[in-house]
C-alpha positions as CSV (number, residue, x, y, z in Angstrom):
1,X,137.8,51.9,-32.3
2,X,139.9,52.9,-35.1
3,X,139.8,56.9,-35.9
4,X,139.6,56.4,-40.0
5,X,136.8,55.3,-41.8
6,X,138.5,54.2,-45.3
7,X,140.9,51.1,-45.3
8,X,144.4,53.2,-45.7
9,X,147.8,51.9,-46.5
10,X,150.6,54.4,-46.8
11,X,153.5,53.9,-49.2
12,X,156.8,55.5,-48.1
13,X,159.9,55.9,-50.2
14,X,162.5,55.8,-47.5
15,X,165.7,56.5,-49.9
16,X,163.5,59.9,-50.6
17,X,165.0,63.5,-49.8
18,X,168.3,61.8,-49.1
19,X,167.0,59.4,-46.3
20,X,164.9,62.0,-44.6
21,X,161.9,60.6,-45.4
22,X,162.5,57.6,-43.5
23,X,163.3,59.2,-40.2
24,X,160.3,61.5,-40.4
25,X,158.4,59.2,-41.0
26,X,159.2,56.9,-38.5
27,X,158.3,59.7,-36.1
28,X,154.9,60.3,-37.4
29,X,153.6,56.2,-37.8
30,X,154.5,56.5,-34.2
31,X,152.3,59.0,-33.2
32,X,149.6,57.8,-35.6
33,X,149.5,54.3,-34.2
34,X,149.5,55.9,-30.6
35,X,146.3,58.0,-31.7
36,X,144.1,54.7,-32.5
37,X,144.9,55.2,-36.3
38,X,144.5,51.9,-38.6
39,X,146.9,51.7,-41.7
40,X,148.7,49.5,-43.7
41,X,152.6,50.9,-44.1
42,X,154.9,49.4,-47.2
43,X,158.2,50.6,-48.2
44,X,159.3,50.4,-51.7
45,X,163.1,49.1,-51.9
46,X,163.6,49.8,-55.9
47,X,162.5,51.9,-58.5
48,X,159.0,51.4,-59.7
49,X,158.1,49.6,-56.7
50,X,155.2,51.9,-55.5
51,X,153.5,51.1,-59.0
52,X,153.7,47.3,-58.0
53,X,153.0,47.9,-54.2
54,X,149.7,50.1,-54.9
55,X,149.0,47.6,-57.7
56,X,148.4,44.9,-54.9
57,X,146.6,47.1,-52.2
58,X,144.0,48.6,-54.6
59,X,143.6,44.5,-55.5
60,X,143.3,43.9,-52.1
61,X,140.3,46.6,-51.8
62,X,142.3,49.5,-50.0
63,X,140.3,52.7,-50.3
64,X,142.9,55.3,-49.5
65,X,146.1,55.0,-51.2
66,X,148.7,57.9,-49.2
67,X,152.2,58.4,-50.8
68,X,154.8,59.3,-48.9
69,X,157.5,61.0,-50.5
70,X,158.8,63.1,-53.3
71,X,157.2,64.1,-56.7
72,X,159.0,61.0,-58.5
73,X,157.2,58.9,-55.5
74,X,153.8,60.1,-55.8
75,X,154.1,59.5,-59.6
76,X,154.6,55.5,-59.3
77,X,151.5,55.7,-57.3
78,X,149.9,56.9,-59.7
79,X,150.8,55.0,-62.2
80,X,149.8,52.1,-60.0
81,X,146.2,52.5,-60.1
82,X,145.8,52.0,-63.4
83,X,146.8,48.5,-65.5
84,X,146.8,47.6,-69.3
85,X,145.1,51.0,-69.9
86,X,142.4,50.6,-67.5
87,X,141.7,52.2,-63.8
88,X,142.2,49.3,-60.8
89,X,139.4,50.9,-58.9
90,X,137.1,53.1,-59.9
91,X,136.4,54.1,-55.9
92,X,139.4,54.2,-54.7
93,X,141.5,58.0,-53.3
94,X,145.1,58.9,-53.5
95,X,146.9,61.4,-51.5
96,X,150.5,62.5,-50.6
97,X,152.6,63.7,-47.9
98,X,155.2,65.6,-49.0
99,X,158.6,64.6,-47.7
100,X,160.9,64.1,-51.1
101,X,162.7,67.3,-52.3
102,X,161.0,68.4,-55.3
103,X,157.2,68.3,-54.2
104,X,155.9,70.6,-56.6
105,X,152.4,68.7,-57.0
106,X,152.2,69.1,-53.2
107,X,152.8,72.8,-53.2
108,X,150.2,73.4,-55.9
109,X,147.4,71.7,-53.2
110,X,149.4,73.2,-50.2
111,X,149.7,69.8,-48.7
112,X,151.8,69.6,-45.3
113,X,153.4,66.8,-43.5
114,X,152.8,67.8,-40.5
115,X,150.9,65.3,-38.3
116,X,147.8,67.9,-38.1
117,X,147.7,67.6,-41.9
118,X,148.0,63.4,-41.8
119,X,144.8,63.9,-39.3
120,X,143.0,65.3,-41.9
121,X,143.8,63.2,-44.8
122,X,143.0,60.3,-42.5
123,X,139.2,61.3,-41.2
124,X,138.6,63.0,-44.7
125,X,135.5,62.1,-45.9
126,X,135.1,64.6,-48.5
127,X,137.2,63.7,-52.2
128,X,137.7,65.5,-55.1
129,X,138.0,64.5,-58.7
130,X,140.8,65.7,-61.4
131,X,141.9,65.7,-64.2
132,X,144.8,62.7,-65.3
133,X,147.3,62.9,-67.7
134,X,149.0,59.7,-70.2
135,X,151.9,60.2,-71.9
136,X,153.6,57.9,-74.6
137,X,157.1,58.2,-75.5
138,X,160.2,56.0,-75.8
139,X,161.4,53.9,-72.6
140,X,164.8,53.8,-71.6
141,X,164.6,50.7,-73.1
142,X,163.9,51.9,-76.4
143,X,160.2,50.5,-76.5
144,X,157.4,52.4,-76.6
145,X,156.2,53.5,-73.2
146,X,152.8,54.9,-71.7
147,X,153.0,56.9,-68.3
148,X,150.4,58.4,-66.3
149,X,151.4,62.0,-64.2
150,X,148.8,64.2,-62.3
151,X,150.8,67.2,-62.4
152,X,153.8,68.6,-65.3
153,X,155.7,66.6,-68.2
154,X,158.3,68.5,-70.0
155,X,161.3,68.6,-72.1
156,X,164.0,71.3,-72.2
157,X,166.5,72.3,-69.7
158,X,163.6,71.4,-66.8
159,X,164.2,68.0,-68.2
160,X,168.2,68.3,-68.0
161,X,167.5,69.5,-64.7
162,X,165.4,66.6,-63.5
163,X,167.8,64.2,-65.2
164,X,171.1,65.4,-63.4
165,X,169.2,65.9,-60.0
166,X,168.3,62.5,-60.0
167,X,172.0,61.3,-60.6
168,X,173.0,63.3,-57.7
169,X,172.6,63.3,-53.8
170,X,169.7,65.7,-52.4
171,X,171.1,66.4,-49.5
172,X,170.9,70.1,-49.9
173,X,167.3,69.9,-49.9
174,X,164.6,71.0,-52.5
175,X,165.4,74.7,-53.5
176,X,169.3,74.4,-53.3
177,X,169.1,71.5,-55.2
178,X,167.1,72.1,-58.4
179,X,169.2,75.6,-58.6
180,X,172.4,73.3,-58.0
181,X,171.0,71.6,-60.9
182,X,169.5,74.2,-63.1
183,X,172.9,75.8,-63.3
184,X,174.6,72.4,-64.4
185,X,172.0,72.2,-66.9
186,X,172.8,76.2,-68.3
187,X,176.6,75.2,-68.5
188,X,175.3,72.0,-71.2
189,X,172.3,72.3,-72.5
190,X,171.4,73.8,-76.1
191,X,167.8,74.8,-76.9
192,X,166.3,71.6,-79.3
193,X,164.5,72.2,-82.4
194,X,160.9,71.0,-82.3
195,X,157.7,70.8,-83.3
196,X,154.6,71.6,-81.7
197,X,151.1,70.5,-82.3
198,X,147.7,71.5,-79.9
199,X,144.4,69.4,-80.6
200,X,146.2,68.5,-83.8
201,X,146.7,71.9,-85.0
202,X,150.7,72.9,-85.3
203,X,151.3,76.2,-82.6
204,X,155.1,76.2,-82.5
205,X,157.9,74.8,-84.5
206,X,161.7,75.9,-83.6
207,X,164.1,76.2,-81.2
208,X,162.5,75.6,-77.8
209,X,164.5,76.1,-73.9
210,X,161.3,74.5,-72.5
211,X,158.3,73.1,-73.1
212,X,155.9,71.8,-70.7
213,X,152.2,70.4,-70.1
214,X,151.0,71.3,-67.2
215,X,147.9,70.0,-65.3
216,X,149.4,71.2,-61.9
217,X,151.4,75.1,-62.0
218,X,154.4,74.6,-60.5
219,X,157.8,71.8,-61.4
220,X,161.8,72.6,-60.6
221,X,161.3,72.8,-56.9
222,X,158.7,75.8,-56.9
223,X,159.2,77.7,-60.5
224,X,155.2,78.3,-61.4
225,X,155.6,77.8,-65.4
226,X,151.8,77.1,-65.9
227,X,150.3,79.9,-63.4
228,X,147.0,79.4,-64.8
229,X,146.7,75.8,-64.8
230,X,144.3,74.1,-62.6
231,X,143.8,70.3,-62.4
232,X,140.3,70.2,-62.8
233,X,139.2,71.5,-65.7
234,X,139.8,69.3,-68.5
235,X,142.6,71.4,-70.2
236,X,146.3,71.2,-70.6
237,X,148.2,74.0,-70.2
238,X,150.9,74.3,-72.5
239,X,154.1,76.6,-71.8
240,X,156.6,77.0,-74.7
241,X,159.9,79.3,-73.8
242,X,161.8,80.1,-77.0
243,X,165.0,80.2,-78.2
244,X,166.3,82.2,-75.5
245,X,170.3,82.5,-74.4
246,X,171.8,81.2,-71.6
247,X,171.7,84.9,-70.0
248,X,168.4,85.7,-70.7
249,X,167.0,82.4,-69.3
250,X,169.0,83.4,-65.7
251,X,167.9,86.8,-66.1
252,X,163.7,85.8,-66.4
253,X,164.2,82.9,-63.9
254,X,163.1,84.9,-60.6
255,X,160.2,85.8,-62.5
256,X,159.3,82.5,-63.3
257,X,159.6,81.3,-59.8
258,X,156.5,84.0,-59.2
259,X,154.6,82.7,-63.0
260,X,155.2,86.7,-63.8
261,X,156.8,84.7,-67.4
262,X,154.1,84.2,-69.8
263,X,154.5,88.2,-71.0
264,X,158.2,87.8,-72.4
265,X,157.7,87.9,-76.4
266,X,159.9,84.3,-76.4
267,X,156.9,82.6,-74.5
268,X,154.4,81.4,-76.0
269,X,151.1,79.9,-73.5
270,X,148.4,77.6,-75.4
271,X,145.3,75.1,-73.9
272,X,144.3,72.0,-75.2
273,X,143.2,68.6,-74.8
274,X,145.8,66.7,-76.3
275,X,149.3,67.7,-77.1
276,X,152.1,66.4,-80.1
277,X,156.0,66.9,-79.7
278,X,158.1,66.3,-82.1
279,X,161.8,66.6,-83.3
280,X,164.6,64.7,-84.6
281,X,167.0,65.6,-81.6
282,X,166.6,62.8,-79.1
283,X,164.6,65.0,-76.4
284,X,165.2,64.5,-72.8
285,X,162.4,64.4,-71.2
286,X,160.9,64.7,-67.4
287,X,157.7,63.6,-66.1
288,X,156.7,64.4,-62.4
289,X,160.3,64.7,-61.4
290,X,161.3,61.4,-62.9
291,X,163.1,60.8,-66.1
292,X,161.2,58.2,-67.9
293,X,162.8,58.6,-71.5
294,X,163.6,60.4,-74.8
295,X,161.8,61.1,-78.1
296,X,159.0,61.7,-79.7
297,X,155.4,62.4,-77.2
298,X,152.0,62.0,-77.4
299,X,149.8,63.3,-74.5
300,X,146.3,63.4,-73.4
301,X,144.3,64.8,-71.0
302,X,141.3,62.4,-69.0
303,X,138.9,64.4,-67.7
304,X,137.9,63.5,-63.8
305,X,139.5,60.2,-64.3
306,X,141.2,60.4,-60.2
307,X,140.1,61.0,-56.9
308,X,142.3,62.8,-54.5
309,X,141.7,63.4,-51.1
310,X,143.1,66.8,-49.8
């Protein structure tokens, strides 16, 4: 008799955390499949394929979609359950296991990997709701393009960070390699001019270092810029760091890492429901650890619109 209720199917990036997502995994299915656990296992082979994959098993009536893998991972998963605008299945759960190297969505619900942790997302019976986030901005492409992200978009040097992270091997593992990254991004980077708006009311217009909406707290391998965020109550926070120098970013950055930030006088900290960014640099921008595209962004917040087993 299998040991999990809820028809499961696990999507692993195996390319994730350099290749160490594969071999973990392998190790784990193992042991899983030796307990008397039923799943389905796919591995995606190109970018985006986790959208298309959990597309097809949410089609296919699968009532526990896991992803396995890093932040950018989890996000196609996401993105898979909904088409055209409109939410696959309404019943259906999504978890992760965090194996990629950002996993700053899993630190804010202190997921594990561990197999004792994959026991319990398995014979879970218990789901909660939250909050959902779409964001519309400019493809790669240069058409316009609508995203879907449970936990931080931004734009700033967190974005330049994200960018060159992605174009670069992870072998040195979360931590080194966002700070690897972060202080490529310092050596480049100049603060954009931009504007602003909250619920349709204009908060901020000027030179910005960073700008995110959060739903989760944490992005940048564990730098808490929205310590008051929480992703069930129907808000977005909004995190705005100035036009600070190079030297006084580095110098605030350990405090960040512990969300000790939102008292500097360069930071400003709004909620809302919906959020407007505007400027006429071409802004980078960074959504779940992936870098989706440029420009101008729209975002709104859909209240209870997921359910996530943890």
């Amino acid at each position: 008799m299998a040991r999990n209720k809820e028809k499961t199917i696990f999507i692993v990036n195996p390319v994730s955390a350099n290749g160490r997502t594969s071999r973990s995994w392998r190790r784990l299915e193992k042991d899983l499949q030796e307990k008397g656990y039923i799943f389905d296992v796919v591995y995606t082979h190109r970018p985006m394929h986790a959208i298309d994959i959990t597309r097809n098993a949410l089609e296919k009536g699968f009532e526990r979609v896991i992803a396995v893998g890093g932040d950018g991972t989890f996000n196609e998963v996401i993105n898979g359950f909904y088409l055209d605008g409109e939410k696959i299945s309404k019943s259906a759960a999504l978890s992760v296991l965090p194996m990629g190297t950002g996993g700053d969505f899993s630190r804010y619900l202190n997921n594990k990997s561990d197999i004792n942790y994959i026991y319990h997302l398995l014979e879970q019976d218990h789901n909660d709701a939250c909050d959902i986030v779409r964001a519309r901005f400019t493809g790669w492409d240069g058409k316009p393009t609508e995203r879907y992200y449970l936990n931080i978009f931004d734009t700033g040097i967190g974005s330049a960070t994200c960018y060159y992270i992605n174009q670069k091997s992870k072998a040195l593992g979360g931590f080194l390699s966002f700070l690897s990254a972060t202080l490529r991004s310092l050596a480049t980077y100049k603060n954009q001019y931009l504007t602003v708006k909250v619920d349709g009311t204009e908060v901020f217009q000027g030179k910005s270092a960073v700008t995110a909406v959060a739903n989760g707290k944490y992005f940048g391998g564990g730098v808490m810029i929205a310590p008051h965020a929480k992703i069930d109550d129907g808000l977005l926070d909004i995190v705005i760091i100035g036009d600070l120098s190079k030297l006084e970013f580095l110098k605030n950055l350990p405090k960040a890492y512990k969300g000790e930030h939102l008292t500097h006088p360069q930071v400003e900290y709004f909620q809302g429901e919906t959020v407007s960014i505007q400027s006429e640099e071409k802004l980078l921008l960074e959504l779940d650890g992936e870098s989706p595209g440029y420009g101008d962004t729209e975002l709104e917040i859909y209240q209870q619109d997921m359910i996530l087993v943890v």
